[in-house]
Each structure stands twice: as C-alpha cells, then as structure tokens.
N, C-alpha and C positions, 0 to 999 in steps of 0.2 A: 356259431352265429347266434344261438338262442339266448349266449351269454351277453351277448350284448343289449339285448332288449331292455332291459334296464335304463340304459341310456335315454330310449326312445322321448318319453315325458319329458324330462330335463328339456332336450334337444327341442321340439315340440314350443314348450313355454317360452323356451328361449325368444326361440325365432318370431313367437307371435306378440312377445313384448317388444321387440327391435324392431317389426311393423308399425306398432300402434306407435311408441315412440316417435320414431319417423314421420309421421303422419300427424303427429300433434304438431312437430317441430314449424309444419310446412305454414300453418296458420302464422304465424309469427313472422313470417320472412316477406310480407307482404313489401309493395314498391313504395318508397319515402317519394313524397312529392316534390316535385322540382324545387319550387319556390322554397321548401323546409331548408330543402339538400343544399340551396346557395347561400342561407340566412345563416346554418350551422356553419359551412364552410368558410364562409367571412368572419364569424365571431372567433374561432379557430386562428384564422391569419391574422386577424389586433392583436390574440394574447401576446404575453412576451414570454418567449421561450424558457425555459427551464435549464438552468446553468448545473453542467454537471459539479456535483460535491469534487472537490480535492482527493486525490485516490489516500492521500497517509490520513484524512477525516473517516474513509470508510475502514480500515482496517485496522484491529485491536494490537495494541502494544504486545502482546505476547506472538511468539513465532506461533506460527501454523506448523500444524501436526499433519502430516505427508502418511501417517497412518503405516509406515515403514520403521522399525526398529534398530535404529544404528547402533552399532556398539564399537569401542575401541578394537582393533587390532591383535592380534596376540605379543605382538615385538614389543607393541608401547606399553605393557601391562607389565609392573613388576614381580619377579619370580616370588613364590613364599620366603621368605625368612632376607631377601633381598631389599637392599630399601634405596642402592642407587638406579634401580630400573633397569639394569641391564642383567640380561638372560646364565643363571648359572647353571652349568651344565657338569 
C-alpha cells in the first residue's frame, strides 16, 4: 500500500482543479432573459436555411483508403517464368 502513496498528490491536485473548474464554470451559466431569448429566436427563424452542399462537391476525386491492404489472389498471379497466367505445376 506504501507504494502507492505516490499517487496521493497527483490524485489530490487533480480533484481540486476539477472543483475550482466547476465552480468557475457555474458563473457563466447564468439565465438569458426572456425578451433576449425571443429576439434571438425570431432572428434565427428569418435566416434562410443553409442548403446542404452536393455529396460528389464534398468528396475528393481519389478513392478513399479503407486503411485495409488488398492484394490480388494467388490463382490470378502469374507463376514465374509463366506469362499466360495460368498456374504451372
């Protein structure tokens, strides 16, 4: 168990930075006033909505890499010194 003492501080600072954090946080989260909250919400419903882009505008000309290594087969691979592709045995 003594080995672990180590830990303690770490552990310790941790926790009392994840308080004081918290507790900053809470200042910030104060209530938006009504009249704000309907003014934003109307100006929000005039915009005009945002038209998704075309999916073949978002994606590059080159295939996507699946991050997987395909390789040919062994059947479709021509044997050495073979040059019609078919397996000599």
């Amino acid at each position: 168990m003594e080995i672990l003492l180590w830990l303690v501080p770490p552990v310790v600072v941790t926790l009392v930075a994840m308080v004081w954090v918290s507790w900053l946080g809470r200042e910030g989260r104060g209530e938006v006033d009504r009249d704000v909250a309907v003014r934003r919400l109307a100006e929000a419903m005039q915009r005009e909505p945002k038209r998704p882009t075309p999916y073949s505008a978002r994606t590059p000309d080159r295939d996507r890499s699946t991050g997987i290594a395909v390789r040919p087969s062994r059947a479709s691979r021509p044997a050495p010194g073979d040059s019609s592709g078919r397996r000599v045995s």
